[in-house]
C-alpha positions in Angstrom: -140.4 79.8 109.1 -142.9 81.6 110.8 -142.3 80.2 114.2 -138.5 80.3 113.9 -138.8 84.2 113.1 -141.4 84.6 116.4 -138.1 83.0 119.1 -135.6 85.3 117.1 -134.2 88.1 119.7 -132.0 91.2 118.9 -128.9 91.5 120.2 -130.2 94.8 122.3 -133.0 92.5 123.5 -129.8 89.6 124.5 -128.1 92.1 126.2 -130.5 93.7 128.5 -129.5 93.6 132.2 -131.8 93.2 134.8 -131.5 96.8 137.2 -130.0 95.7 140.2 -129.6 92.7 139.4 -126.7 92.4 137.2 -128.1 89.3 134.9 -129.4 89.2 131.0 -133.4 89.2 131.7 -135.8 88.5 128.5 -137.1 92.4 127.0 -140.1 93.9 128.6 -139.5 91.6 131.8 -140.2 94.7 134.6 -137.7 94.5 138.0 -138.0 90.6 138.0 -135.7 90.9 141.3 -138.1 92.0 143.4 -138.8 91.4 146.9 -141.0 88.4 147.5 -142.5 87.3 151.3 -141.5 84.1 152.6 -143.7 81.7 154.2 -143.1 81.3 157.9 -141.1 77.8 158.7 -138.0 76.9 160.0 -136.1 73.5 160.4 -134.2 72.0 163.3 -132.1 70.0 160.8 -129.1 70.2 158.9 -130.4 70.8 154.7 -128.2 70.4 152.1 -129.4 71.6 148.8 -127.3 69.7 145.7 -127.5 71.3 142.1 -127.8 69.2 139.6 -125.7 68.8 136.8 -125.4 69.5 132.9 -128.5 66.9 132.3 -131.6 68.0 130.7 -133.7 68.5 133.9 -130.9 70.7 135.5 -129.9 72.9 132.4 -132.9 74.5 130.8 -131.6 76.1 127.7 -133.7 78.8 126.5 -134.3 80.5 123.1 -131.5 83.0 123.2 -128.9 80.1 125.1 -129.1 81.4 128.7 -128.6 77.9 131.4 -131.0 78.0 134.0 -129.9 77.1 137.8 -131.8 73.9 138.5 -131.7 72.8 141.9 -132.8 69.7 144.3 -133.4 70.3 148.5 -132.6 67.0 150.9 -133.9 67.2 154.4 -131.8 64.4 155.6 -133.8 63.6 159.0 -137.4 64.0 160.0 -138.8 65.7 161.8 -143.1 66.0 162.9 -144.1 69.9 163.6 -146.1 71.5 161.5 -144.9 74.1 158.5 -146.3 76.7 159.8 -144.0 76.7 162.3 -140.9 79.2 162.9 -138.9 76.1 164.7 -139.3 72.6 163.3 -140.9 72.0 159.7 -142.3 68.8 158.5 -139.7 68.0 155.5 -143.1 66.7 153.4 -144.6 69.5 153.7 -143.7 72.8 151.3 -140.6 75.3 152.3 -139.6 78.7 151.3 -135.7 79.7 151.2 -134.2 83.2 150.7 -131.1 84.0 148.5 -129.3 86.7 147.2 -126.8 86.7 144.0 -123.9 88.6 142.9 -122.6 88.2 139.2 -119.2 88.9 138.1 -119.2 92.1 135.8 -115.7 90.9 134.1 -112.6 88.3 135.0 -112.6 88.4 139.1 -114.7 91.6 139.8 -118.2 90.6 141.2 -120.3 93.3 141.7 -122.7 93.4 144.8 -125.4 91.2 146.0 -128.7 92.1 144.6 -132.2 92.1 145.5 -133.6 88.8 147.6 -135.1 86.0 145.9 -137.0 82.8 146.8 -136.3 79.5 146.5 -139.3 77.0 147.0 -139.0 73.5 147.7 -141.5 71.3 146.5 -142.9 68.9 149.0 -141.2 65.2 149.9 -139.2 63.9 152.5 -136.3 62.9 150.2 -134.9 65.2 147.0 -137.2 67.4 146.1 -137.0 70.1 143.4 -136.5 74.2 144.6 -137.6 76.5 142.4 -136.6 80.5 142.3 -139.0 82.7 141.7 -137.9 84.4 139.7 -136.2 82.4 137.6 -132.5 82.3 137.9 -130.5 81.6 134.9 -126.0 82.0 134.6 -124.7 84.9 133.2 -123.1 84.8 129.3 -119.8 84.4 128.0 -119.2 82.0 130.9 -118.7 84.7 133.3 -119.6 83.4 137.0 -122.6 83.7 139.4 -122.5 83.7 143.3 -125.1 82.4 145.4 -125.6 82.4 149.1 -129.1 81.7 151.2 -130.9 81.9 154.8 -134.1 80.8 156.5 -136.5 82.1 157.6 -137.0 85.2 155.2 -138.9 87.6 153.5 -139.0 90.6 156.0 -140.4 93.6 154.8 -138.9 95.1 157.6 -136.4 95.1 160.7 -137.8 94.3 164.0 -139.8 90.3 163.3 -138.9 86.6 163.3 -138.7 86.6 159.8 -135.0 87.7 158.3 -135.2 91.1 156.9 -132.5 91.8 154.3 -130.7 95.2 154.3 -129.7 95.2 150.5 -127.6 98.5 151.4 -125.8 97.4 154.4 -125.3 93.5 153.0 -127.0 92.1 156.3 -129.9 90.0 157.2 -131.1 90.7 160.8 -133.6 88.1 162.9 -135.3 89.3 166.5 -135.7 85.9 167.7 -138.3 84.6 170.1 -136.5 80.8 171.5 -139.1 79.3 169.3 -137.5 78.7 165.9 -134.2 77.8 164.0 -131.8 80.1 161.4 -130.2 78.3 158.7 -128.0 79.9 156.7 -125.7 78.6 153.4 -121.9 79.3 152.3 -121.6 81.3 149.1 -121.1 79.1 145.9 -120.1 79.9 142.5 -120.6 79.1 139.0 -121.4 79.9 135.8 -123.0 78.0 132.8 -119.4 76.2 131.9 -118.8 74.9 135.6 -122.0 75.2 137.4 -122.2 75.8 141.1 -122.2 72.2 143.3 -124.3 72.4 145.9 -125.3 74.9 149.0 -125.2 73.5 152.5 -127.8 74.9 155.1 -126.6 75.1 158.6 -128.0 75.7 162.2 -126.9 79.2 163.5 -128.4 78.6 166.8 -128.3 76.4 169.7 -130.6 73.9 171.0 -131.5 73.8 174.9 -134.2 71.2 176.3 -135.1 71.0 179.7 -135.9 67.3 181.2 -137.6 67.5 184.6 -138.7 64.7 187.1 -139.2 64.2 190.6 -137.1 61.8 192.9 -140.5 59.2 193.5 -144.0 60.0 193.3 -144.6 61.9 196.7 -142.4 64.4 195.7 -143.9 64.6 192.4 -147.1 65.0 193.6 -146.1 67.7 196.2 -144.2 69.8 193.2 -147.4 69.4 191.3 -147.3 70.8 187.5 -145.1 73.1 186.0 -146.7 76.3 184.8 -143.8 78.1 183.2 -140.2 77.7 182.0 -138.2 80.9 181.0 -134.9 81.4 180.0 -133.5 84.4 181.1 -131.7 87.3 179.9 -130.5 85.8 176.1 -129.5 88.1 173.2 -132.1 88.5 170.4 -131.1 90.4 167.7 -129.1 88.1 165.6 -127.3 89.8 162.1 -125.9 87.6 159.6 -122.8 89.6 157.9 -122.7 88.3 154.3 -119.3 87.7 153.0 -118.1 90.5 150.0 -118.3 88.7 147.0 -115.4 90.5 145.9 -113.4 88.2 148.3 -113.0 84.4 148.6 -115.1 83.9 151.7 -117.6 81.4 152.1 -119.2 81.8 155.2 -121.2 84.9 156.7 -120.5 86.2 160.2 -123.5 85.6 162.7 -124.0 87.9 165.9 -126.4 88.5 168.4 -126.7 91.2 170.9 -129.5 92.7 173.1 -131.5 90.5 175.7 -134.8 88.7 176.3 -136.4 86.0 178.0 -137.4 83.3 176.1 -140.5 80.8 177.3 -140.4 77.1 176.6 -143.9 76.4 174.7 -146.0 73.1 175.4 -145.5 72.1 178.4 -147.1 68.7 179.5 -149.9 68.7 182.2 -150.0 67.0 185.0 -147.7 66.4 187.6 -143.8 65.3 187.3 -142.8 62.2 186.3 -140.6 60.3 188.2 -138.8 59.2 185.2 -136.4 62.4 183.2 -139.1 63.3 180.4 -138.6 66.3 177.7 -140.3 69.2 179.0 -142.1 71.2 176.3 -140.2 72.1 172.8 -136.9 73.4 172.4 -135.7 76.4 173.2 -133.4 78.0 170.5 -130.5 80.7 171.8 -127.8 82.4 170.0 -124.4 80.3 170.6 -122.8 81.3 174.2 -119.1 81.0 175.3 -118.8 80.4 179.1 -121.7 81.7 179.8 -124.1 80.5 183.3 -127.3 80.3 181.8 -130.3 81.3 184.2 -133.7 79.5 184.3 -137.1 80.1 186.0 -139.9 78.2 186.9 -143.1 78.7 187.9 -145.0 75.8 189.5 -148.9 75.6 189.0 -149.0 75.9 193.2 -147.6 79.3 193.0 -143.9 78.6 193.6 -141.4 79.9 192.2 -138.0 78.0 191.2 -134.9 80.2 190.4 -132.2 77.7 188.4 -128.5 78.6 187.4 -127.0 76.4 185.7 -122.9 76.3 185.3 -121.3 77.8 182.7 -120.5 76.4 179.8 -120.3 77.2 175.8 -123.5 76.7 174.1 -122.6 76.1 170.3 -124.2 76.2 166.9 -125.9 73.4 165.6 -125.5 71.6 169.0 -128.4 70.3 171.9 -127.8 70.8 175.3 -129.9 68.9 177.5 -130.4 70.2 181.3 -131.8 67.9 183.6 -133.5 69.2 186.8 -133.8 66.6 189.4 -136.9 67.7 191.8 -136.0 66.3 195.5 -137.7 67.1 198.6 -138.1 71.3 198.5 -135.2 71.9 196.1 -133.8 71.7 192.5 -131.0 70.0 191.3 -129.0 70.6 188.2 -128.0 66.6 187.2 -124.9 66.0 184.2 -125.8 67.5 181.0 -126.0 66.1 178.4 -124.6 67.4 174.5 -125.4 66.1 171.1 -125.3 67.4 167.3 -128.8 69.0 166.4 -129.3 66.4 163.5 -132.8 64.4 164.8 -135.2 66.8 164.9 -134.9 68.3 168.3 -134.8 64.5 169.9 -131.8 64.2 172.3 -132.0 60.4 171.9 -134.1 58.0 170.0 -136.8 56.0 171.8 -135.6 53.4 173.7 -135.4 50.4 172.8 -134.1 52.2 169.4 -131.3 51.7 167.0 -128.3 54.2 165.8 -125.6 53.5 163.6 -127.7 50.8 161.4 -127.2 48.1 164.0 -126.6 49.3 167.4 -129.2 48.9 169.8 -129.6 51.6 172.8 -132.2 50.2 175.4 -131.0 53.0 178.0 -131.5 56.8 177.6 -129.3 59.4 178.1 -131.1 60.1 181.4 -132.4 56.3 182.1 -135.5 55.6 180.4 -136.2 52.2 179.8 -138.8 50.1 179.9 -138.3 47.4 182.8 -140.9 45.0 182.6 -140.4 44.6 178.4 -136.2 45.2 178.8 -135.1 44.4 181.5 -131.5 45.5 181.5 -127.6 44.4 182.8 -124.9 46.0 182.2 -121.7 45.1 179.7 -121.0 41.0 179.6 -118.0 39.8 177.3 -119.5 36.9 177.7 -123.3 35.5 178.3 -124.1 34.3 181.8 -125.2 30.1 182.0 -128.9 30.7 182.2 -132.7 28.9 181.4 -135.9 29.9 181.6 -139.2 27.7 181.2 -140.4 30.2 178.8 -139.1 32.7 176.4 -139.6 36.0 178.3 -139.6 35.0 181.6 -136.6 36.1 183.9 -136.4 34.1 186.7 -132.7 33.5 186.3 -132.0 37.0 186.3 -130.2 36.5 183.3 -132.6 36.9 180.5 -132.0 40.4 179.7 -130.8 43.3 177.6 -127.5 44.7 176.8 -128.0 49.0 177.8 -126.3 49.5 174.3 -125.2 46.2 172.2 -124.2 46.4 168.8 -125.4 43.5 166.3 -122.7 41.4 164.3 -122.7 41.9 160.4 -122.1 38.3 159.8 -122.7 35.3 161.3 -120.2 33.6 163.1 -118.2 30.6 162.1 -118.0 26.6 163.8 -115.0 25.1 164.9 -113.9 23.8 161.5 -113.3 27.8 160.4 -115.8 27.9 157.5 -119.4 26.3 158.6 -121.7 28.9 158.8 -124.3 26.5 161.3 -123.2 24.6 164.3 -125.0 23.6 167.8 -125.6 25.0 170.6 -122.8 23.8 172.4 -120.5 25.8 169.7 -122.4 28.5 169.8 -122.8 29.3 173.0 -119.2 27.9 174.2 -120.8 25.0 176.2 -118.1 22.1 176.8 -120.3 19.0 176.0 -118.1 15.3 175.7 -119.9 14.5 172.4 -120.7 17.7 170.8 -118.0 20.6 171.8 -115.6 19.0 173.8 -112.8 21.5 173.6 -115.3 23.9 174.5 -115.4 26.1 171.3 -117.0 29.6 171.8 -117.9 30.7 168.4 -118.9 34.4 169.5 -115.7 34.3 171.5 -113.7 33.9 168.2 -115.6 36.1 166.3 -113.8 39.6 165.2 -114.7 42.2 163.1 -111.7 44.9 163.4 -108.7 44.4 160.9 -106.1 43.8 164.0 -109.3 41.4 165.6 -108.8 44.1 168.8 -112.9 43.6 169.4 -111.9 39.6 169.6 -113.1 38.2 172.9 -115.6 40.7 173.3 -118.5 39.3 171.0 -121.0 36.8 172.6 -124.0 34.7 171.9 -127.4 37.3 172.9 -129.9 36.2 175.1 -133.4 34.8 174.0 -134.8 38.5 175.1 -132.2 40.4 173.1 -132.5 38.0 170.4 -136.1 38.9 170.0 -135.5 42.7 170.0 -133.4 42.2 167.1 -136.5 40.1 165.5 -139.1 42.9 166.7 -136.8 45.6 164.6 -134.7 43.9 161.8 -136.9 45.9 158.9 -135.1 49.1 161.1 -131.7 48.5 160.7 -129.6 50.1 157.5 -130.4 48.7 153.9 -126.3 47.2 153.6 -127.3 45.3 157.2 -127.7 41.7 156.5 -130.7 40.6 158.2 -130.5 37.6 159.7 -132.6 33.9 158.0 -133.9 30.9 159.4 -132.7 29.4 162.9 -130.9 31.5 165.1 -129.5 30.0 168.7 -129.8 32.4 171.7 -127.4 31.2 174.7 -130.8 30.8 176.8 -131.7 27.2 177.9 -135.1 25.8 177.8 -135.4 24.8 181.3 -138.0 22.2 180.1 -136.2 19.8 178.6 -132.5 19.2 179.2 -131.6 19.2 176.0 -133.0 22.2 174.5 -132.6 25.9 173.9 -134.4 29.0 172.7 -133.8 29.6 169.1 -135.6 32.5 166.7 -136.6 31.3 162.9 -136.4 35.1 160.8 -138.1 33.6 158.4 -141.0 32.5 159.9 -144.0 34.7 161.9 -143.8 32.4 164.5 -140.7 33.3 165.7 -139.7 32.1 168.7 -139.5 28.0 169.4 -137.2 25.6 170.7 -135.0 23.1 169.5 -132.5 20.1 170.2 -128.9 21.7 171.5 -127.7 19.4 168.7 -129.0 20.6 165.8 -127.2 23.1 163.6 -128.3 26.6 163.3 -127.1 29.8 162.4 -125.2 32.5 165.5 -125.3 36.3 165.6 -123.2 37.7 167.9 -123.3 40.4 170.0 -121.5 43.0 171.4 -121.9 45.5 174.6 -120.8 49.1 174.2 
C-alpha cells in the first residue's frame, strides 16, 4: 500500500505543461527543454533513423501512462574518419543529433516548435539505440507530436560550424567551412495511438573530389607536389527554413548565400602520380545550378595553377569528381565523373571490388587497375580458345579480366537441360567427336532475364577471373550462392592435352587441374 500511494500523482501534477514546450512534464521537473551543446561530428552518409513500435523496449509506459518516443539510428555504409570530425564520422563511434518538436494543442492546430533537444546515438555500426535528452514522451488524449531533426547542432550562437537554432525565427543557420556534411530530417508525426515511423537523414550538400595525375613520370616529377587546393568563391551561410507545423509539409527549405574559399585538407606528399589518385578529403559546397566552379592550385615549386571548370549543377547528396590531367606546362580538365554520396566519400570501390552483391569492377572510374595481378580486356560474349602452362600466366594474352563482369546466380545446365555438372567440352562450348559433338555451349544457353534477352551473352570465365571470384566469395551478398566443389574455367592446361584449369571452393588449395572429361560444376559470366 505504501508504495502504491508513493507513484500516485494529482491530476494538477498530470496536467502540468512543460513552458515552451507544450508537453505534460512530471511536477517539480525545471525547463527540461533546455538548450543542450552538441558534440562536433558529421556524416557523409545517408542515416535513417526507424522508431520502433508498440513493443516493450519502444513504449516506456510510465506511472501516470505517458508513451515514451523510443528510437533506433542505422548508418547504412561505413565510413573511417574519426568522430570528432565535422565531415565524415565513424558510425561505431557515438553521435549527437538535434531536434525540435511541436505538439498539437487540439484537433489540427499545432502550436510552434519548441526549444532544441538532443538525440544521442549509442555506438555500433548497425541499429543502435538514440536517446533524447531530455526525455521525450507523446502528448495525452492521443493528441499528436511532430518531430523534425539536423546535424551538426548545438550552437549557442550564429556565426560557427555547428547549427545554431533561432527558436524565434524557426531557422537553423550553418557558416560552413568545405570540411563537413549537413543532414537534415522530414518532419514526422505521431502520437501514443499511431506513433511516428521513422525520420530519414539526408545530405544538404554536395560532394566535390579532386583526382590529380601527371601524363608519365617526367612530368610528374617536373610538377612536383601540390601544396594547396582551394575552391573559390562558394556561398557559406546555409539556413535551413523549417516547415510550419501548422501545414502539411515535410521537408525544410535549405539556402546558402555569401562567399568563401574553401581548402581541400590532407593532401598527399610527394610528387603526382601517374595514375588518377583522390587528392586530399572532400570538399563539401552548397548545391549549385549551372554554375562554373573555379579552382586554384598552388604547387610546392611556387607555381600557381588557375582551373575553371565548365558549368554544371552540383546537387545535394551527389559526388562530383574532377579530374585534372597534368601534361607538359598545363592543366587539363578530363570527363567528370557523378555518383550518389552513399560510400563514405569513395567515388568507387577499390578495384578489383564488387557492387551490386556480385558484380565485379576491376577498372576505375578513371582507370586504376592493377596490371600485373588483373590484367584486363574488354567485353567478350564469348571466351577466347586459350592455355597456359600455369594458372596465372598470360602468355596467350587471353588469361585475363572482364573491366566489369557480373557473376551468374546459378550454375549452368548440360545438354540434357537438368544436370547441374558436365565436361569441359560442354562447358566451355568445345566441339569434341566423343564428348560434345554438337558443340553445346552451356554459358551460351544460360539466361537469367524473364524474356532470356541476356541469352548469348553469358560465358565460361577465365582461370584468372575464376580465381578473383575465389579470392572474394565471403564478399559477395548473403542471398548470393557461393559456389562448391569443382568449377571449370575455359582455360586449357597447356601441359597436357587433355586438361584444364578448374577451381575446388571447397578446398584451400584451390586451384588444380583436371581431365576435360570429368564432370564439374560452370559459373558463368557476364561483361557489362
Amino acid at each position: 500500500m505504501t508504495n502504491k500511494m508513493q507513484i500516485m500523482k494529482t491530476s494538477t501534477q498530470e496536467k502540468q505543461r512543460m513552458p515552451g514546450c507544450g508537453f505534460p512534464v512530471a511536477a517539480g521537473f525545471s525547463r527540461p527543454c533546455r538548450n543542450v551543446s552538441l558534440a562536433a561530428g558529421s556524416c557523409l552518409l545517408s542515416v535513417f533513423l526507424l522508431l520502433a513500435g508498440c513493443s516493450k523496449e519502444s513504449v516506456d509506459r510510465l506511472e501516470e501512462g505517458r508513451a515514451k518516443i523510443a528510437v533506433n539510428a542505422l548508418f547504412p555504409c561505413e565510413s573511417s574518419a574519426e568522430a570528432t570530425t565535422k565531415a565524415v564520422v565513424d558510425g561505431s563511434q557515438p553521435l549527437t543529433l538535434s531536434f525540435v518538436r511541436a505538439d498539437e494543442l487540439s484537433a489540427g492546430i499545432y502550436g510552434s516548435y519548441g526549444a532544441e533537444f538532443t538525440g544521442r546515438r549509442a555506438a555500433g555500426a548497425d541499429f543502435a539505440p538514440l536517446d533524447f535528452t531530455p526525455v521525450q514522451y507523446y502528448q495525452e488524449d492521443g493528441l499528436k507530436t511532430k518531430i523534425t531533426g539536423w546535424y551538426p547542432g548545438g550552437a549557442a550562437a550564429a556565426g560557427s560550424g555547428e547549427g545554431f537554432y533561432d527558436v524565434s525565427a524557426g531557422t537553423v543557420s550553418w557558416t560552413i567551412d568545405g570540411d563537413q556534411d549537413i543532414l537534415t530530417a522530414y518532419v514526422q508525426e505521431g502520437s501514443s495511438t499511431a506513433q511516428m515511423s521513422h525520420f530519414v537523414f539526408t545530405h544538404r550538400l554536395s560532394q566535390i573530389q579532386f583526382w590529380l595525375y601527371a601524363e608519365n613520370s617526367r612530368v610528374a616529377a617536373l610538377w612536383g607536389a601540390v601544396q594547396s587546393i582551394t575552391v573559390l568563391d562558394q556561398p557559406a551561410q546555409c539556413t535551413l527554413d523549417l516547415p510550419d507545423p501548422a501545414t502539411a509539409a515535410t521537408a525544410a527549405s535549405f539556402t546558402a548565400t555569401g562567399s568563401a574559399d574553401f581548402t581541400v585538407r590532407n593532401l598527399p606528399a610527394g610528387n603526382l602520380p601517374t595514375t588518377a589518385a583522390l587528392f586530399g578529403d572532400p570538399v563539401m559546397i552548397a548545391p549549385r545550378t549551372n554554375t562554373a566552379l573555379q579552382a586554384s592550385i598552388v604547387m610546392a615549386n611556387g607555381k600557381t595553377i588557375s582551373v575553371t571548370v565548365p558549368a554544371r549543377t552540383y546537387e545535394m547528396g551527389k559526388v562530383t569528381a574532377i579530374k585534372l590531367r597534368f601534361i607538359g606546362t598545363t592543366v587539363e580538365v578530363e570527363p567528370i565523373s557523378i555518383s550518389d554520396w552513399i560510400t563514405g566519400g569513395e567515388l568507387n570501390p577499390a578495384v578489383p571490388g564488387i557492387i551490386d552483391g556480385n558484380t565485379f569492377v576491376c577498372l576505375g572510374a578513371f582507370g586504376e587497375n592493377d596490371p600485373e595481378n588483373y590484367p584486363l580486356h574488354k567485353p567478350w560474349t564469348a571466351t577466347p580458345a586459350h592455355g597456359e602452362a600455369a594458372w596465372d600466366a598470360n602468355v596467350s594474352g587471353y588469361n585475363t579480366v572482364g573491366e566489369k563482369f557480373r557473376v551468374a546466380l546459378s550454375n549452368a545446365k548440360g545438354k540434357d537441360g537438368s544436370s547441374l555438372t558436365m565436361t569441359w567440352f560442354e562447358a566451355s562450348g568445345t566441339t569434341d567427336a566423343t564428348y560434345n559433338s554438337d558443340g553445346y555451349s552451356a554459358c551460351a544457353q544460360y539466361s537469367e532475364e524473364t524474356d532470356q534477352s541476356d541469352k548469348g551473352s553469358w560465358r565460361l570465365p577465365t582461370i584468372r577471373e575464376l580465381k578473383l571470384i575465389y579470392d572474394f566469395r565471403f564478399k559477395f551478398t548473403n542471398n548470393f550462392p557461393l559456389l562448391s566443389y569443382f568449377n571449370w574455367s575455359a582455360t586449357k592446361d597447356n601441359r597436357s592435352n587433355s586438361t584444364a584449369w578448374l577451381i575446388n571452393f571447397s578446398s584451400y588449395d584451390d586451384v588444380t587441374d583436371s581431365d576435360k572429361s570429368n564432370s564439374y560444376s560452370v559459373r558463368c559470366i557476364r561483361d557489362l
